[in-house]
Each structure stands twice: as structure tokens, then as C-alpha cells.
N, C-alpha and C positions, 0 to 999 in steps of 0.2 A: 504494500500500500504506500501511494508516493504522498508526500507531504508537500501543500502548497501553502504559501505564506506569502498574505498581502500585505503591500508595501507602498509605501504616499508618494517615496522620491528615492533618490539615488543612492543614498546613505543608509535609509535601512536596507534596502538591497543589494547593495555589498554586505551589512551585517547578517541579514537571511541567506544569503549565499557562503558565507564561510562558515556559519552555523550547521550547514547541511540541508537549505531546505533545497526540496528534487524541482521545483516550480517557485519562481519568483512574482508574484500577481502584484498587476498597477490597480488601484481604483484610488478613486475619490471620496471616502465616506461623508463628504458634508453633502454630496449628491446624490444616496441614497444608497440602499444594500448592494447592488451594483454599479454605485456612481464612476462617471466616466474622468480618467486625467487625461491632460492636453498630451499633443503629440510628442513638446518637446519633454515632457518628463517619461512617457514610456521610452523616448529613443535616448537619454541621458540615464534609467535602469539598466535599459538592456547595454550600454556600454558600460556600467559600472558590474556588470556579474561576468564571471564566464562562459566562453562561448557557447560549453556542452550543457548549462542548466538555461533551460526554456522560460522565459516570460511571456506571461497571459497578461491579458487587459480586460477589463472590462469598458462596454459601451453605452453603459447605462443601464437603465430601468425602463427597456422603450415601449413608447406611445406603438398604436398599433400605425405606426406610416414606415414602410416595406424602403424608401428610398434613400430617407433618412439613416436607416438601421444601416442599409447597404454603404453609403460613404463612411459612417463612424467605423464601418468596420475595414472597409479598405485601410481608413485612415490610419485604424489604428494596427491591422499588419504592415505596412510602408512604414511604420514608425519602427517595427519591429518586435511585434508580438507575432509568437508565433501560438498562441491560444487566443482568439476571441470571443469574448462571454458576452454576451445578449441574453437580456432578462424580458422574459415572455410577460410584460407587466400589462400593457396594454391591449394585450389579446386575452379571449375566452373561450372562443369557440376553436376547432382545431384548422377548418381552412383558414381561418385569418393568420394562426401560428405559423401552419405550416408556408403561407406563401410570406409572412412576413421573414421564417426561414430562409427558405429557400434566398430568398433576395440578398440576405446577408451572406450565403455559401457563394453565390455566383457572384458575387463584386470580389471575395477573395479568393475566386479560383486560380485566378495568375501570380498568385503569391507563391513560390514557391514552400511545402512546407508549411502551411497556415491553414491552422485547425481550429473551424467554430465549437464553439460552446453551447448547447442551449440550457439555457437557465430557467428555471418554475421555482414557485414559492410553496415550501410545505405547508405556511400561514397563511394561504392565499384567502381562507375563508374569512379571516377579519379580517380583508381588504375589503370597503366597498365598492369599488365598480366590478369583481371578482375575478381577478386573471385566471388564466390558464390554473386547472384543477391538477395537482402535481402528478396526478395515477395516470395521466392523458400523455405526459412530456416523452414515456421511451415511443410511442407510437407516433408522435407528432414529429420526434426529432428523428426518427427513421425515414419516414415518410419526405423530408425533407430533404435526404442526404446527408443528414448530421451526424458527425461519428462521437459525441460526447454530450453527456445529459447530465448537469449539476442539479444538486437538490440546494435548495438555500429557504434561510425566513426572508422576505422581506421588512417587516415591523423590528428593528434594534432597538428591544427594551430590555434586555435579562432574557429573555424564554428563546433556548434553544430548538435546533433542530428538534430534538427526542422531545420536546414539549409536543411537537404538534402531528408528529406521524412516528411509529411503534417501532421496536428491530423487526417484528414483524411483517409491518407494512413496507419498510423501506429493503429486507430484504428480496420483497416481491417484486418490486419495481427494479431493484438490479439484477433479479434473474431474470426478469422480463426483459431490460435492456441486454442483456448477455445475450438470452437466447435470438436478438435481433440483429446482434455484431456491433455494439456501441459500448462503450466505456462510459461507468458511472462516475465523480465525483460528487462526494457530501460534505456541507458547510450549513453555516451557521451556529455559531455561539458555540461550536464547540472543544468541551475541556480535555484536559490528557485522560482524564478517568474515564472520557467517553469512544474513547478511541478503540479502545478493545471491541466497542457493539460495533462502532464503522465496520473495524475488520471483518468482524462475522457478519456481518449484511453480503460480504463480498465486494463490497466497493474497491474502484482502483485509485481514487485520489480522495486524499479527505485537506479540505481547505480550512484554516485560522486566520484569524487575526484576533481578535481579545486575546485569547489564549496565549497569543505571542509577545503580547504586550506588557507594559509593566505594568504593576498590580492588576491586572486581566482585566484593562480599560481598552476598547478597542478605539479610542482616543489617545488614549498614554501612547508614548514612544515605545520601539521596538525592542524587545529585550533577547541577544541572543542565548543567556542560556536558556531562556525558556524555551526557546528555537531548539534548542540543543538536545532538550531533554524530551521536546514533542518528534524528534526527528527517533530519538531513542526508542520512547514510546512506537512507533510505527514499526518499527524494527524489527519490536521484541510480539508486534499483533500480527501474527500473519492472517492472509486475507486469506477466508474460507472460500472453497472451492466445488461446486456442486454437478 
């Protein structure tokens, strides 16, 4: 199980890079569970890590408009992500996902190397306008051409992933994504003690940020040994296999 860890700017990303983390993620959190950073901070990341650990980006929390998603995401592989996360925020229904999908895979086809994300809210249901329902996302993101389906909350108040969907539930939806040929990553609030259930859901990326941070504010600065010891954690959970 690979360990990603989000990052504001260049500096914790050299510290989550010599820490160990396997994925170095750009977002923005004053813009939202998936807020989007400018181009020049993913392309000043990806030249402060090394070459062989991958940086993701996210592009927001998008509105359901297919064109828009499609340039943030080009923009943000030319900057040099080679994960783009796209948060199914403003979609519900599955053709609206799926073509607003689809839009985001085909603006980064010419990237060499450059793999979308599709992202759903396990807490989608206190959202009110009601995104995308998270049991929907491995079939929307197949449908798509997507090869990775992140689980995340949207709402950052304390209540983690395992607040709002079971080991239960979440290892159904990665054997469902398995059985469809996609890679699952899991995020959301979550701690080292929760890392053990990630692994047994079968997940193949589980993402932090509180957890990484000092005093587990996912506002506080980045703290590498807590990097250190979540990288450990991963280590020592191997990811159940079915």
C-alpha cells in the first residue's frame, strides 16, 4: 500500500519526499477537500522531489462544466503532475460524471504518462446539492476510461473516512474497482491506527494530510517524522488480497 502525502508548496515536498512518502500531492486546502494550487507551485514540487516519486495534483472540487475540468487538468499535467485528481463535486447523476470524465482523460491524453484520478465523497450525503453517491464512482470511473478511483470526505470537520462508509462497504467498492482493472486510493482524515483497515479493504494508495501534520492539524505544517512513521505504518499493513 503506497502512501500519499499532501503538500501546499515546495518545502514540504522535499520534507515528504525524504520522509518516504511513495506520492507527493499538491492541493490547496483553503479551496476545498480537493482545492486546486497554481501551476507554478505544482511545477516548483515536482522540481523540489525526485525524479522517480510521482506528484499528483488536484483540480479542484468541480462544478459539473466538462471544459473547464478539461484545461485544469491539462494544466495541471504541463505543470507536471503526473496524477490528476478531479473531485466529482458537481455531478450526480452518472452521464454527467462520466462525460465530465471522460473530458478530463482526453485533454490529458498527450501527456505522456499522466494519470487521472477520479475522486467521490464518502460524505456526499450531507452535501446538499448531492454529488456523485461514492458506490457509483468504480463504475463511472471505468466507464470513463479512468484507471484510479479515490474515496475522500468532502466536509473537513474531524469525521473521517471510516465515519461515513464501513471496512465493509469500502472493501466492496475496491473489489469492485479490482474486479474492473482500476486502482483504488483512500483519504480522508485519516490516522496511523487507521491504516491497518485501509490495508484490508485492499486499497492500493491511502492519502494524508492531518495525519502528517503537526499536532494532526491539517492546517499545521508538515511534520516529517510523522511522515516517517505513516510511511512505516504502510509497511508493516500489507494490502489484503482476494
Amino acid at each position: 500500500m503506497r502512501l500519499l502525502v499532501s503538500v501546499v508548496d515546495a518545502t514540504e515536498a522535499r520534507a515528504a519526499a525524504t520522509a518516504g512518502a511513495d506520492i507527493v500531492d499538491v492541493k490547496n486546502p483553503v479551496e476545498g477537500s480537493l482545492g486546486a494550487p497554481s501551476p507554478a507551485v505544482i511545477e516548483a514540487v515536482r522540481a523540489a522531489v525526485p525524479a522517480e516519486v510521482p506528484v499528483s495534483a488536484a483540480i479542484g472540487d468541480m462544478p459539473d462544466l466538462p471544459g473547464t475540468a478539461a484545461l485544469a487538468a491539462l494544466g495541471a499535467a504541463r505543470s507536471g503532475a503526473r496524477f490528476v485528481k478531479v473531485g466529482l463535486w458537481g455531478v450526480s447523476a452518472e452521464p454527467e460524471a462520466i462525460a465530465l470524465l471522460r473530458a478530463v482523460r482526453e485533454a490529458v491524453d498527450p501527456v505522456p504518462g499522466a494519470v487521472v484520478v477520479a475522486g467521490a465523497y464518502a460524505d456526499a450525503e450531507r452535501v446538499a446539492h448531492a454529488p456523485l453517491a461514492p458506490e457509483l464512482l468504480p463504475e463511472v470511473a471505468q466507464a470513463a476510461g479512468i484507471e484510479v478511483c479515490l474515496l475522500d470526505t468532502a466536509i473537513k470537520d474531524g469525521s473521517g473516512l471510516l465515519d461515513w462508509l464501513s471496512p465493509e462497504a469500502l472493501t466492496a467498492l475496491v473489489d469492485e474497482a479490482h474486479e474492473l482493472g482500476l486502482e483504488v486510493a483512500l483519504a480522508g482524515a485519516l490516522r496511523a491506527e487507521d491504516l491497518p483497515v485501509a490495508g484490508a479493504t485492499g486499497a492500493d494508495i491511502v492519502g494524508v494530510r492531518s495525519a502528517a501534520c503537526a499536532d494532526g492539524r491539517r492546517s499545521g505544517p508538515l511534520d516529517g517524522a510523522r511522515v516517517r512513521a505513516l510511511r512505516a505504518a504502510c509497511a508493516a499493513t500489507p494490502r489484503a488480497s482476494r
